[in-house]
N, C-alpha and C positions, 0 to 999 in steps of 0.2 A: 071725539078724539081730541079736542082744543081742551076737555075741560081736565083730562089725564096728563095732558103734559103741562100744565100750570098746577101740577098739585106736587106731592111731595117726592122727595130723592127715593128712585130705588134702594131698596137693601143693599146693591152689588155698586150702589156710587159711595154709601155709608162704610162700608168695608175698605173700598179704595183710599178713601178719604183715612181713615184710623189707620190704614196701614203707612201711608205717608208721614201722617203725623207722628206715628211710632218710630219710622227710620227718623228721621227728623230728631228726634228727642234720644234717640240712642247716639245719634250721632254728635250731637251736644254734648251728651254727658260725656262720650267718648274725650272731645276736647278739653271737656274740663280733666275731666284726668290725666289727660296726658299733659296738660300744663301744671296741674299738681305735683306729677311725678317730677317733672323737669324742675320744678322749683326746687323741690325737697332734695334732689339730688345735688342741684348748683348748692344749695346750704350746709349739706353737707362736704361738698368737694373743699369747700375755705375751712374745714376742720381736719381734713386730712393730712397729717404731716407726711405722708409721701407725694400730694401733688405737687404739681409747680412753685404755687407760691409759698411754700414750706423750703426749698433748694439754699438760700444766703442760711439757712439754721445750721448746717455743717460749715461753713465759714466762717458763721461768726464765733462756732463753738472751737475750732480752729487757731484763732487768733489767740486767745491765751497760750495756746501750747507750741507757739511760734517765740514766742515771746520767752516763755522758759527757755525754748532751747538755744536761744541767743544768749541768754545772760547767761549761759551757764562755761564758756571762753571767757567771759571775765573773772571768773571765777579762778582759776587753771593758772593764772601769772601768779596772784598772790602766791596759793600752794609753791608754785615754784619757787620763787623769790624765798621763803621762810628756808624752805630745802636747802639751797645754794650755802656751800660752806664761808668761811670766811675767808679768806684770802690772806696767805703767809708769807714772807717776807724768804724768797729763795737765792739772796743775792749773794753770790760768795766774797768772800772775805779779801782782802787785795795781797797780794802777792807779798811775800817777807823774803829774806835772801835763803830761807832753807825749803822754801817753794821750790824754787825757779834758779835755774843755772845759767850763765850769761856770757857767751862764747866770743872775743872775737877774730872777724873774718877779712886775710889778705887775698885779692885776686891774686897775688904773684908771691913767689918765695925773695926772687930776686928780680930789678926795675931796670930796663935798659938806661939809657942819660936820657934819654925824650920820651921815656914809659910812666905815663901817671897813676900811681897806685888806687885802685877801687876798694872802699873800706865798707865793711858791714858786718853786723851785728846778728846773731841765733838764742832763740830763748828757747827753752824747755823746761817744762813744769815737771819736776820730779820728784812730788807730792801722791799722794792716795786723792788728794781732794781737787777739786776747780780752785781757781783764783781768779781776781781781775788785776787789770796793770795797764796802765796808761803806756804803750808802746809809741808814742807820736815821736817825733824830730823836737819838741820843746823837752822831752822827758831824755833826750838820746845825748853823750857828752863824750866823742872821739877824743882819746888826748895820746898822740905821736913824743916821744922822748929819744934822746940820746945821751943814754946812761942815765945819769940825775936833772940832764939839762931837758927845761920840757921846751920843744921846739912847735909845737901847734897846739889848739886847741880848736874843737868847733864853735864851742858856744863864744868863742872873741868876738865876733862879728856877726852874730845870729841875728836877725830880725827878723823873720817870719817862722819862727819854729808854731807847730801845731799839735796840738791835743787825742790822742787816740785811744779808749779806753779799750781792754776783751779782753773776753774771758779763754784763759787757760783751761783745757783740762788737761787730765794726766797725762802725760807723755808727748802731749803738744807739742808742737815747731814751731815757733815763727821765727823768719827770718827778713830785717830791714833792707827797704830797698841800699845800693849803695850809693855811696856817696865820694868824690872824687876828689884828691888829695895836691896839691898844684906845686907839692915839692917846695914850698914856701914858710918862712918862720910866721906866726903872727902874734899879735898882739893887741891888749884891746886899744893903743893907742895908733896903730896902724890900719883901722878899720878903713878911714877915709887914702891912706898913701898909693899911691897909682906903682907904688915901686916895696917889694921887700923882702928883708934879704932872704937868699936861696939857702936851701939847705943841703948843706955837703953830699957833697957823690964821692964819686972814686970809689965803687969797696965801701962804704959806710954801712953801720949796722944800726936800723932804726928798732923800736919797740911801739908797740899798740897795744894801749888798754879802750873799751870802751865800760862805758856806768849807763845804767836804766832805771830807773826810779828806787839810785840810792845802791844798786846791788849791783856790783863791780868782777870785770872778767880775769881772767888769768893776761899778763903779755903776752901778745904771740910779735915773733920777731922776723923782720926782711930786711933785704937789703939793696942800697942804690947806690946803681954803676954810675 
């Protein structure tokens, strides 16, 4: 019995034996393949342009066409700019005396003895066309007469007269603020006199003409009591 079991492997331990070493070696090659596959497949994933690291290819490809469509508003002034007409000269012509009719105006027909006459002036363009005309207080010249004798004037003593240009158009009105008359002669050499003389009442029949840049009104006539 000692000299059977110091002798060689049954059949059925040689079997055991090969079938181990076969799992064993299948199971090996198994790993290798399976880390084959995984390689080949990581090498190929960095060739895919749909994977991950393919994603900045539509941004970068992007970028130019950002860029066109911004330059393309700089573009859009120039066109405009060449477009743009030229610019004409629409200013109308200044007022002549067959323009413009030039009225003037008494508050009152007749002035009690302590009624101060208010004077003012009406234009009217009565032309087909616009005009311009300087209606200011420096363009405006009140002149009061009795008979030939001229008894006031505004521009004697004027120092602050001002400049007012506009334009007319057809059928236009303007009418100047008034201006208040002190029943007084003057003169330009009475500008500074604290005293001058009065001009007659009783029944007197005074005359007003006013002038506006040269074009002169008909007399209209009142009278102080």
């Amino acid at each position: 019995m000692s000299g059977q079991r110091g002798g060689k492997p049954s059949a059925a331990v040689y079997r055991r034996r090969r079938l181990v070493a076969l799992v064993l070696a299948v199971i090996v090659i198994a790993l290798l393949v399976w880390g084959v596959v995984s390689l080949f497949g990581a090498l190929r994933g960095g060739d895919d342009p749909t994977s991950t690291g393919a994603a900045p290819s539509p941004t970068e490809t992007a970028q130019p066409d950002a860029t066109t469509s911004e330059a393309e508003p700089t573009e859009s002034p120039e066109a405009t700019a060449s477009e743009t007409p030229e610019p004409t000269d629409d200013t109308p012509a200044v007022c002549t005396e067959g323009d413009v009719t030039v009225t003037a105006i008494t508050d009152a027909a007749t002035y009690a003895a302590d009624a101060l006459p208010q004077l003012s002036m009406k234009l009217v363009n009565t032309s087909d066309s616009p005009c311009r005309m300087d209606v200011g207080t420096s363009a405006q010249i009140y002149t009061i007469k009795s008979g030939d004798d001229t008894i006031w004037t505004s521009t004697d003593c004027q120092s602050d007269g001002t400049s007012q240009v506009v334009e007319l158009t057809p059928g236009k009105e303007v009418t100047s603020p008034a201006i208040e008359w002190v029943r007084e002669r003057s003169t330009t050499d009475t500008c500074d006199s604290d005293s001058r003389p009065a001009a007659v009442g009783g029944g007197a029949y005074y005359s007003l003409t006013v002038s506006i840049g040269g074009i002169s009104s008909e007399p209209v006539f009142f009278e102080l009591q």
